[in-house]
ROSEDO-697836 format. One line per 2 residues: number of its first residue (from 1); their letters; for each residue y, z negated, x negated of C-alpha. Coordinates in steps of 0.05 Angstrom, whole numbers. Layout:
# residues N
NUM	A	Y/Z/X  ...
***
This chain:
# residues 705
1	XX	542/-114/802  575/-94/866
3	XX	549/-42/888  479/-72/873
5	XX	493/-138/917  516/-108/967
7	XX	450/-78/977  412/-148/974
9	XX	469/-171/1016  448/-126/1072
11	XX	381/-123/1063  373/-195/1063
13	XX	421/-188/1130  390/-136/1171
15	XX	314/-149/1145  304/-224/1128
17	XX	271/-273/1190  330/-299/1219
19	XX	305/-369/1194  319/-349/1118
21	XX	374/-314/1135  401/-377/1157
23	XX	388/-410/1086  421/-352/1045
25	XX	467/-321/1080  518/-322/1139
27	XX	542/-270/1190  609/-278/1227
29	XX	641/-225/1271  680/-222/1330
31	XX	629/-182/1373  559/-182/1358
33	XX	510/-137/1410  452/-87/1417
35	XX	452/-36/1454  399/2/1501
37	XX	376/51/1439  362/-15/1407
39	XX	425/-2/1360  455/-73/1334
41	XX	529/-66/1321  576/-121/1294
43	XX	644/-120/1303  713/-138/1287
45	XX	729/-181/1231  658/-176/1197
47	XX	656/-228/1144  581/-236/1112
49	XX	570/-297/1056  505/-293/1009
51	XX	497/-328/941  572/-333/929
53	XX	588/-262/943  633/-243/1004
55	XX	637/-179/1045  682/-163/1092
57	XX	683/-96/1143  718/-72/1206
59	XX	648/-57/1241  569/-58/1222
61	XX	518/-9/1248  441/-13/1246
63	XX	411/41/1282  331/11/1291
65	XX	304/96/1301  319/124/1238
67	XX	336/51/1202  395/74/1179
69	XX	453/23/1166  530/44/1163
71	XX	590/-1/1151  656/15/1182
73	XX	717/8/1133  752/-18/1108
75	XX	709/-55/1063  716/-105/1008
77	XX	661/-141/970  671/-194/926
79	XX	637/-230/888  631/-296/848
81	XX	641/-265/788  704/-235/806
83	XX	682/-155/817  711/-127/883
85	XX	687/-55/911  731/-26/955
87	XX	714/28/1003  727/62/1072
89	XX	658/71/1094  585/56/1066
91	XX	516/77/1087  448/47/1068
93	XX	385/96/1065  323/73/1106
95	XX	275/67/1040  331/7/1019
97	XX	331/45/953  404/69/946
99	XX	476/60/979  538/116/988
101	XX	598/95/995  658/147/1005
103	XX	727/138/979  709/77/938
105	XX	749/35/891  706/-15/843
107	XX	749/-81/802  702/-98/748
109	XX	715/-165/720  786/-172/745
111	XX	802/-116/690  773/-37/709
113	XX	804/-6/760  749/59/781
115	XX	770/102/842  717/155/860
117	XX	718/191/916  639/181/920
119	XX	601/115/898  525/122/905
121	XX	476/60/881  410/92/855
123	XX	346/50/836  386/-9/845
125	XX	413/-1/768  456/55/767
127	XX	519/59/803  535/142/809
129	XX	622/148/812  649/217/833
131	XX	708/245/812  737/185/780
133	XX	793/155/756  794/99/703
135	XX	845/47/680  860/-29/678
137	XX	946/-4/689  973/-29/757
139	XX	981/30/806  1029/20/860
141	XX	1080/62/904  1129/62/857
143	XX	1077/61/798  1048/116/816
145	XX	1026/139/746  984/92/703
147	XX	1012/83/631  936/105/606
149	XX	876/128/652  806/163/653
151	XX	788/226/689  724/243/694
153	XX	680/288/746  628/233/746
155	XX	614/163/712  548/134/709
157	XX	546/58/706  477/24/681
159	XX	491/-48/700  429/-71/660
161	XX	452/-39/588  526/-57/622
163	XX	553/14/610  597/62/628
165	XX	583/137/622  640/185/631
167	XX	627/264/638  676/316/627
169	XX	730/254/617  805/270/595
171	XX	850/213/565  921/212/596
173	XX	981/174/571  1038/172/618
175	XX	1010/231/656  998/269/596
177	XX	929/287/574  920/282/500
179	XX	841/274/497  783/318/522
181	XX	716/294/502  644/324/553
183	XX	612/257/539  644/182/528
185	XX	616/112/525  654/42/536
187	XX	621/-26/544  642/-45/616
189	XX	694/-112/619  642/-160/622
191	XX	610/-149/543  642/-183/499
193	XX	611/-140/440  583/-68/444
195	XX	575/-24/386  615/41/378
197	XX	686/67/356  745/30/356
199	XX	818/54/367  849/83/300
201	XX	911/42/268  970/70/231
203	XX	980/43/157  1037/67/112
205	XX	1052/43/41  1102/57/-12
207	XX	1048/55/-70  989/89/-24
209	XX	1026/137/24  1012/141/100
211	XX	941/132/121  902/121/182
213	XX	839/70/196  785/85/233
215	XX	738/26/254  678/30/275
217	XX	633/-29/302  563/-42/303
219	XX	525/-97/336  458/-104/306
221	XX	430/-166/351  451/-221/392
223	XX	476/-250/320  491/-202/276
225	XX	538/-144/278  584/-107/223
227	XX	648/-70/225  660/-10/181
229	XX	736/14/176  749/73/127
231	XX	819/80/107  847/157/90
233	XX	909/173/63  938/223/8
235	XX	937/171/-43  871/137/-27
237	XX	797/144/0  768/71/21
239	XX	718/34/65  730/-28/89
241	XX	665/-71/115  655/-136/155
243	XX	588/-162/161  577/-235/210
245	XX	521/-264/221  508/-330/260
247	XX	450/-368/280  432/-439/298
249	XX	404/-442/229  469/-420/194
251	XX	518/-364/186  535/-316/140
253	XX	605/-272/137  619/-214/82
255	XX	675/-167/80  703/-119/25
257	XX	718/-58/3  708/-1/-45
259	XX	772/59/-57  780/112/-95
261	XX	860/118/-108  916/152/-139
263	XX	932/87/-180  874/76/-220
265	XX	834/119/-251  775/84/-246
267	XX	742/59/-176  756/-3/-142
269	XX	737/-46/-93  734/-128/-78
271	XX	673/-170/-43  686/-245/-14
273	XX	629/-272/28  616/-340/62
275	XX	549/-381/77  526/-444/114
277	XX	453/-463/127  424/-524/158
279	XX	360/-553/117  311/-596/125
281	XX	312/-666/121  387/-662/136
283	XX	406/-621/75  461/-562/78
285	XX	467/-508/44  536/-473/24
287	XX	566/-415/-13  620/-378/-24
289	XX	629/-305/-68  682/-276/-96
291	XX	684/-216/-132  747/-155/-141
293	XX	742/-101/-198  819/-115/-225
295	XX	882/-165/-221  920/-118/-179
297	XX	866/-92/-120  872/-145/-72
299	XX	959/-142/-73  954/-62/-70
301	XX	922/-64/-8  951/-120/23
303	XX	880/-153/28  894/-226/1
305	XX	944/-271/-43  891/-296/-83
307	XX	908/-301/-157  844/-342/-167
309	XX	772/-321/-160  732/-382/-136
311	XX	652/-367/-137  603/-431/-119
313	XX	541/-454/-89  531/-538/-57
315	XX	468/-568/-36  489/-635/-3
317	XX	466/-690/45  508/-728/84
319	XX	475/-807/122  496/-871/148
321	XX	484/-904/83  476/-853/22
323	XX	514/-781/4  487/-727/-44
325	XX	507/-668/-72  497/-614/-120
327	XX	543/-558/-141  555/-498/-186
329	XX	618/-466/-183  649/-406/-219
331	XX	726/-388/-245  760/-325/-250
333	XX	839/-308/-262  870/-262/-230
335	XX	943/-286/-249  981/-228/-293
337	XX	1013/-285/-338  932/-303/-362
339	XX	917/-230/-386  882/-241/-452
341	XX	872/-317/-437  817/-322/-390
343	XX	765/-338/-458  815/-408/-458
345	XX	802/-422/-382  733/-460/-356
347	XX	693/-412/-318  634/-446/-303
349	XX	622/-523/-277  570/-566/-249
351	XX	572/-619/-214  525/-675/-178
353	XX	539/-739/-150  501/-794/-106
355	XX	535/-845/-70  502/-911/-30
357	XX	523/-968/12  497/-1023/-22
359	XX	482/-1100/0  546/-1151/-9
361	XX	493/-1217/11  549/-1274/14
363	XX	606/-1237/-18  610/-1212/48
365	XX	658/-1136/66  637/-1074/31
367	XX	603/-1044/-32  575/-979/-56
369	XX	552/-953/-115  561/-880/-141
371	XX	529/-836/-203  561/-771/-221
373	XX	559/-726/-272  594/-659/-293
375	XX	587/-594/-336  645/-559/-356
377	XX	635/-490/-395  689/-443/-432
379	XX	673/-370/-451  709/-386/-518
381	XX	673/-415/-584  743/-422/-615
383	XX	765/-499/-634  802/-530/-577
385	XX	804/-471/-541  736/-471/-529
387	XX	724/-537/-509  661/-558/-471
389	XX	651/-618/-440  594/-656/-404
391	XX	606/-717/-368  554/-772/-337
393	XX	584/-835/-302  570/-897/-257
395	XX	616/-933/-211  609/-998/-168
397	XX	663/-1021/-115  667/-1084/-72
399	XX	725/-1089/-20  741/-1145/28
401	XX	788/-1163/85  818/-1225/96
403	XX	862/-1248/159  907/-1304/134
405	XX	962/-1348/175  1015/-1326/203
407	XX	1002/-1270/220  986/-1241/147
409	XX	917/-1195/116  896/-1186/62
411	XX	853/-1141/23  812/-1150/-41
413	XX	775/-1097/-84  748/-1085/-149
415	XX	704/-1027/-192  672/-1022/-253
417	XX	663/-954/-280  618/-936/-345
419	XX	628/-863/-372  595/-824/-434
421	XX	621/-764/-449  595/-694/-491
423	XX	647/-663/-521  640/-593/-557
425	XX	684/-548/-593  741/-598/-602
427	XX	754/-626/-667  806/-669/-640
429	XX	757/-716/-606  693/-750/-629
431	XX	631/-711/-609  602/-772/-558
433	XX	643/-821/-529  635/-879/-483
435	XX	680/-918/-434  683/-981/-395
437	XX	737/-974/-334  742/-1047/-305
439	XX	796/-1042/-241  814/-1095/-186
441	XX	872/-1103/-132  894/-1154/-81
443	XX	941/-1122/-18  982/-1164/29
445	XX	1005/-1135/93  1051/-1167/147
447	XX	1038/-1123/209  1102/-1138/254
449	XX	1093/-1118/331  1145/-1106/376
451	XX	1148/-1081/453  1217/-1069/479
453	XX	1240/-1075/551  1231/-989/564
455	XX	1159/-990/537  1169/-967/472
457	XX	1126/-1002/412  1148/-1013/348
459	XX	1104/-1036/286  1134/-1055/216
461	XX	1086/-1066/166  1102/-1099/98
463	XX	1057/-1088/43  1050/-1107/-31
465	XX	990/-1105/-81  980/-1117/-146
467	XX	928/-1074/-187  912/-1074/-250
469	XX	852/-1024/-293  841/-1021/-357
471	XX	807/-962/-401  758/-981/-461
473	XX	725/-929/-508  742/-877/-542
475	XX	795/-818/-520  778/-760/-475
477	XX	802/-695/-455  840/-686/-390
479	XX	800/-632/-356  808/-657/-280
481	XX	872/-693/-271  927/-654/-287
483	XX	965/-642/-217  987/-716/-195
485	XX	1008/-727/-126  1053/-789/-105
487	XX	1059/-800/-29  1043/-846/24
489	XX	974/-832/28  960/-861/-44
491	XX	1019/-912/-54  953/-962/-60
493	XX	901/-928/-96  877/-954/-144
495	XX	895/-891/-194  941/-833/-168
497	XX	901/-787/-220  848/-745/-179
499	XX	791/-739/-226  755/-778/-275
501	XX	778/-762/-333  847/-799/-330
503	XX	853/-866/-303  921/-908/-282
505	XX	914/-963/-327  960/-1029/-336
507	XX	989/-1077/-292  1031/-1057/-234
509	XX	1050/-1075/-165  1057/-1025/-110
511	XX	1111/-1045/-57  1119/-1020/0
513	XX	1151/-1015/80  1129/-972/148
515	XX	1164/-977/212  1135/-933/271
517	XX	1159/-931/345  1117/-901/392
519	XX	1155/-880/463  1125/-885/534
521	XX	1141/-809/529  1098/-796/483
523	XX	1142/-781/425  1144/-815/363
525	XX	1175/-831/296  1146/-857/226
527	XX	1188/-875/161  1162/-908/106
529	XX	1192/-931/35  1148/-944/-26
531	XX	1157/-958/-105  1113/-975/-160
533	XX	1127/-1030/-208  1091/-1029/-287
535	XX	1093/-1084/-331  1082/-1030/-384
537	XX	1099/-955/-396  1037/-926/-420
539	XX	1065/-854/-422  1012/-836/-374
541	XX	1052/-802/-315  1101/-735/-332
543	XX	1182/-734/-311  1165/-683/-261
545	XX	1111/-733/-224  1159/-779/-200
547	XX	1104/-838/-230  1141/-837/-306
549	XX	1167/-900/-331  1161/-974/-321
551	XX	1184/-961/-249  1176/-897/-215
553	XX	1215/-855/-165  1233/-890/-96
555	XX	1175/-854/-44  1214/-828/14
557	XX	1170/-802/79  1189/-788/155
559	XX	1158/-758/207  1176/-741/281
561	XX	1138/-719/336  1156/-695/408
563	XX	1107/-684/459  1055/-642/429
565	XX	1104/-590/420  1145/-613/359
567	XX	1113/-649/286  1172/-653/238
569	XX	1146/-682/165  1184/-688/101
571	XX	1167/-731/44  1210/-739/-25
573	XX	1212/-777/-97  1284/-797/-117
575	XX	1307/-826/-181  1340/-888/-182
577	XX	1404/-854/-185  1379/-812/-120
579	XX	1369/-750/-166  1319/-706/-132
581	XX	1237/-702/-155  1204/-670/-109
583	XX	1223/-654/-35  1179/-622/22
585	XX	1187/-617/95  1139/-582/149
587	XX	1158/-563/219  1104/-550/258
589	XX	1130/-523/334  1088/-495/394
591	XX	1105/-481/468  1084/-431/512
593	XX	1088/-364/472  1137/-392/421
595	XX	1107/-420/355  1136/-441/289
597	XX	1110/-459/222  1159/-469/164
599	XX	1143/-513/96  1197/-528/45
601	XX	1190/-542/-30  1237/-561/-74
603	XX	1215/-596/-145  1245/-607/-215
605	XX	1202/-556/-274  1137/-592/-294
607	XX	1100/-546/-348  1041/-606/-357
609	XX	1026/-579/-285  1042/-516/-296
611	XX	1107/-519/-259  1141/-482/-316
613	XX	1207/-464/-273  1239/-507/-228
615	XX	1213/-496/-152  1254/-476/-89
617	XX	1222/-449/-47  1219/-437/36
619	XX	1156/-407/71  1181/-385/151
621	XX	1121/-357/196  1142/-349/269
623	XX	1111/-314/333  1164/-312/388
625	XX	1161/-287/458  1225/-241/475
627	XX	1217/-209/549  1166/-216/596
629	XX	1114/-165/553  1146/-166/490
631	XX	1138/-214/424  1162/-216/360
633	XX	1134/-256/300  1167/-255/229
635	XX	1156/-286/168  1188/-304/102
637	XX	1177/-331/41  1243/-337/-3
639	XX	1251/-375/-68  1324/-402/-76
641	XX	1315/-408/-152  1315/-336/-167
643	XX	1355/-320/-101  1298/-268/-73
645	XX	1250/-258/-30  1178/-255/-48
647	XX	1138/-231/17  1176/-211/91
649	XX	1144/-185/143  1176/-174/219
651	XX	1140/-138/277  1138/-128/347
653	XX	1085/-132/396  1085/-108/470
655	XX	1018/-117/514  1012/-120/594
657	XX	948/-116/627  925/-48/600
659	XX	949/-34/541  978/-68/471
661	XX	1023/-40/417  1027/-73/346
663	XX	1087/-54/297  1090/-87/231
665	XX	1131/-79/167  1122/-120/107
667	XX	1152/-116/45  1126/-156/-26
669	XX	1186/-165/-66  1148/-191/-129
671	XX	1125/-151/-180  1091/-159/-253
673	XX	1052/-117/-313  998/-101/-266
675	XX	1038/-93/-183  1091/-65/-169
677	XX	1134/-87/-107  1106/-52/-52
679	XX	1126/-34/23  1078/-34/84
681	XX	1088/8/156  1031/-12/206
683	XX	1024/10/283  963/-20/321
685	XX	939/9/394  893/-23/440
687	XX	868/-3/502  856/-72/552
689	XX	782/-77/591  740/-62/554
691	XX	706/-123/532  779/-150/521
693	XX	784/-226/556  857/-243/538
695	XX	880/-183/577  866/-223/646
697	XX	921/-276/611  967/-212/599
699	XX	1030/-207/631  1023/-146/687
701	XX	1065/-99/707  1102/-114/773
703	XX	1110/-62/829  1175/-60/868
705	X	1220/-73/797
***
């Protein structure tokens, strides 16, 4: 630290052959001389360089009897890192072992401001502060007062442990002291994480009163550390726990809790946890866990919107030529609407699948070959509503492009699929069944290029396929398919469905148009315009898909971008009488301290998706800056159908260089059999430098104003 280079700094100055003082460091003064006693004195704008650190100093004295060594103030060392020790005077004892400086002022990382009226450097480690005064606030003439500050008879400073040590130290806010403590510890500004107590945070709720939480972190090794918050109130008793681990082999992350509250009578308490390892051979690990004791825990306390429990564990390997994997994964409702269902829901699946690149020989393009196979478990015996089903299939696929004449490409492909299928518990279907899945397509594009006299380029792109799959065997459930998307991403799939168990099947042409126009500036904009054409209706596709019929809704998408600042998308189905399916638009804005995200949903009622109202819905999330220290954010989520709200939250958030202030309220409008509608009152306090990087990017208080 400072303190401590200063020392080599001078040393290596006054002691170094003035051939290696030449290769690490550099003198400049106005008046350099020695004088009869054999004392060397520089003078007048003294200016040393050494291993990117700089001091400067009205005067240097080296007194060859007693070896001692002062420096005439003022005097300012800085160095590379940033740290700058102020002081009017500085002497060096002759043993080279320790430094005083009087009426110092030490800058650690751009951040701590520490004036002592005494700085001593012992054992080259320790820097000794007297009578000190703390802060990372500007202090100016007419900022006299910091908004926060540290007083302290003396702070020790162990630059190996990089820690600071206050004794007898008194917390003052505006002037004000509210804190006494005969002992304190803070991480200095250049740890990023140190184990102790955190600042406390004000939490109110409607359903669990007004609380306080008090964190406290731990850092167990370089990779590891954990984070225990316990939250008190009148209506509750809970600890909240963090635990993060990451290594070049993997990383882990679990957090949770465990309460004891006024609304239950029993205790409660949630665990989610996260894991990635890196095997051998190129394999990879993954899991994910979790757990919660009832429906209602996670809402109550605000800690997720979860209303399904998701627990699994994949084993997978990813090369140039060949993909496995291997998973287990596990189900749990937490929906209120399910109470007394969950025996009907799967709970437990398995999965594995192996896909390879195979060899085409003369058929030239692409081809790869796949094997899959799946276990799907109910907790239920009952008929139907206990079906199990095990699934084992085998896929082949060969695609080719073709550039024709005029400009025109084309693209062939075709798949054969075999399937044989267990199914349990389901009177309704035959025990074993087989299945043959024969598909193939041909697409024609028309790719149409345009540059225009200002720069801009514009592409429209033609396209129309005809595909065609047809389903042999015997009849299967629908375990995997039963949310059907229809956008521009899939117009020419070869089946919309997104599992296995449901196939498109028939004839049918996909048509469709794209017109982009890219601007030397940088912005752009996208339409395109798609339909699907059947020769038959095979009742396959539901009203609410947009995909029913021998023709299905016109596909409508746009998108606009401008800069990187603005991405505007909205996609929508319309009936051929321009009767609304489904509409959704995303806005997506960022500049400076100003960001918005906003998605809205509207949709026709779909209960084969489980869409059993109609949707209309708009979710708002904005952070906003408002004065020069001062943001606001806000969110929303309203649904126009039943003309409420279900979540809003506003807050405000002030920060400058020293100090941030977080004020939240958020109310849940919804409420069922198990939650009730609940309102939440938070205040967050930070203190800045203390291990706190984004406070150098903070906003600081200006003297003179």
């Amino acid at each position: 630290m400072t303190a401590g280079r200063l020392f080599v700094l001078l040393w290596a100055l006054l002691f170094w052959p003035a051939t290696a003082i030449a290769q690490v460091a550099s003198l400049v003064a106005d008046e350099i001389s020695i004088d009869a006693e054999g004392r060397l004195s520089a003078n007048g704008n003294v200016e040393v360089f050494f291993e990117g650190a700089r001091l400067s100093a009205a005067g240097v004295v080296y007194d060859d009897a007693d070896q001692s060594l002062q420096l005439i103030g003022p005097v300012v060392l800085t160095e590379a890192g940033g740290s700058v020790l102020l002081a009017e005077s500085a002497t060096l004892d002759p043993e080279l072992q320790s430094a005083v400086m009087e009426s110092a002022r030490v800058i650690l990382d751009d951040q701590m401001q520490i004036a002592a009226g005494q700085v001593r450097r012992v054992n080259d480690r320790f820097t000794d502060l007297q009578r000190v005064i703390a802060s990372t606030c500007s202090v100016c003439a007419s900022n006299p007062t910091p908004t926060w500050e540290i007083r302290a008879s003396r702070v020790i400073h162990d630059q190996e442990e990089r820690q600071l040590y206050f004794s007898d130290a008194q917390f003052r806010f505006l002037g004000v002291p509210i804190f006494y403590s005969p002992q304190l510890r803070f991480p200095d500004p250049s740890v990023q994480r140190a184990s102790g107590l955190l600042l406390p945070a004000l939490r109110s709720s409607s359903s669990l009163g007004t609380g306080f939480e008090f964190p406290y972190f731990r850092v167990i090794n370089d990779t590891t550390d954990l984070l225990l918050t316990p939250y008190l109130s009148p209506e509750t008793r809970t600890l909240q726990f963090r635990y993060r681990q990451n290594s070049g082999a993997g990383r882990l992350r679990f957090e949770g809790a465990v309460s004891s509250d006024s609304l239950t009578d029993d205790p409660r308490g949630y665990l989610f946890g996260t894991g990635f390892f890196a095997l051998p051979r190129d394999f990879r690990l993954a899991f994910g866990l979790e757990a919660v004791s009832d429906r209602a825990y996670l809402l109550d306390y605000d800690f997720s919107n979860k209303d399904r429990l998701t627990n699994f564990v994949t084993l997978s390997r990813v090369r140039r030529d060949d993909a496995l994997a291997f998973s287990a994964t596990g189900f749990r409702t937490l929906r209120a609407r399910d109470a007394g269902l969950e025996n009907q829901f799967p709970d437990r699946v398995l999965e594995a699948g192996y896909r390879l690149k195979l060899p085409t020989g003369s058929l030239g393009g692409q081809a790869w070959g796949a094997v899959d196979g799946r276990i799907l478990r109910r907790p239920s015996d009952d008929d139907v509503f206990g079906r199990d089903v095990g699934r084992i299939g085998a896929s082949a696929t060969w695609w080719r492009a073709f550039a024709l004449g005029g400009g025109f490409e084309a693209e062939t492909e075709a798949q054969l699929a075999l399937d044989a299928y267990s199914i349990q518990n389901d009177s309704r279907f035959e025990e074993v069944v087989t299945r043959a899945i024969p598909s193939f397509a041909t697409t024609l594009r028309w790719p149409l290029q345009k540059t225009e006299t200002s720069g801009a380029r514009s592409l429209l792109e033609p396209v129309a396929q005809i595909a065609w799959t047809d389903v042999t065997g015997g009849d299967v459930p629908n375990e995997d398919s039963r949310v059907v998307e229809f956008d521009e991403g899939n117009l020419l799939a070869l089946s919309r469905f997104p599992g296995f168990d449901v196939y498109e099947e028939g004839l049918r042409a996909n048509l469709g148009v794209s017109w982009t126009q890219i601007r030397q500036s940088g912005n752009e904009i996208g339409l395109t315009l798609g339909k699907v054409f059947r020769a038959d209706d095979l009742g396959q596709f539901w009203d609410g898909t947009g995909l029913a019929g021998r023709s299905s809704d016109w596909l409508t998408a746009a998108r606009l971008k401008i800069g990187s600042d603005l991405h505007l998308t909205n996609r929508a189905l319309l009936g051929n009488d321009l009767s609304l399916t489904i509409n959704e638009t995303r806005l997506a804005y960022a500049r400076g301290r100003n960001a918005i995200s906003s998605t809205y949903v509207r949709s026709v009622a779909e209960p084969e998706e489980g869409r059993i109202d109609p949707l209309n819905e708009l979710a708002f999330v904005s952070v906003f800056g408002i004065e020069r220290n001062w943001r606001g954010r806000a969110e929303l989520r309203y649904d126009f159908e039943n003309e409420r709200a279900s979540r809003a939250l506003a807050g405000l958030i002030y920060e400058n260089e020293c100090f941030a202030v977080d004020v939240s309220v958020s109310r849940r409008y919804t409420s069922s059999t198990v939650v009730d509608p609940t309102t939440t009152f938070r205040v967050g306090f930070s203190l800045a430098g203390f291990g706190d990087d984004a406070a150098q990017n903070r906003a600081r208080q200006a003297c003179g104003r």
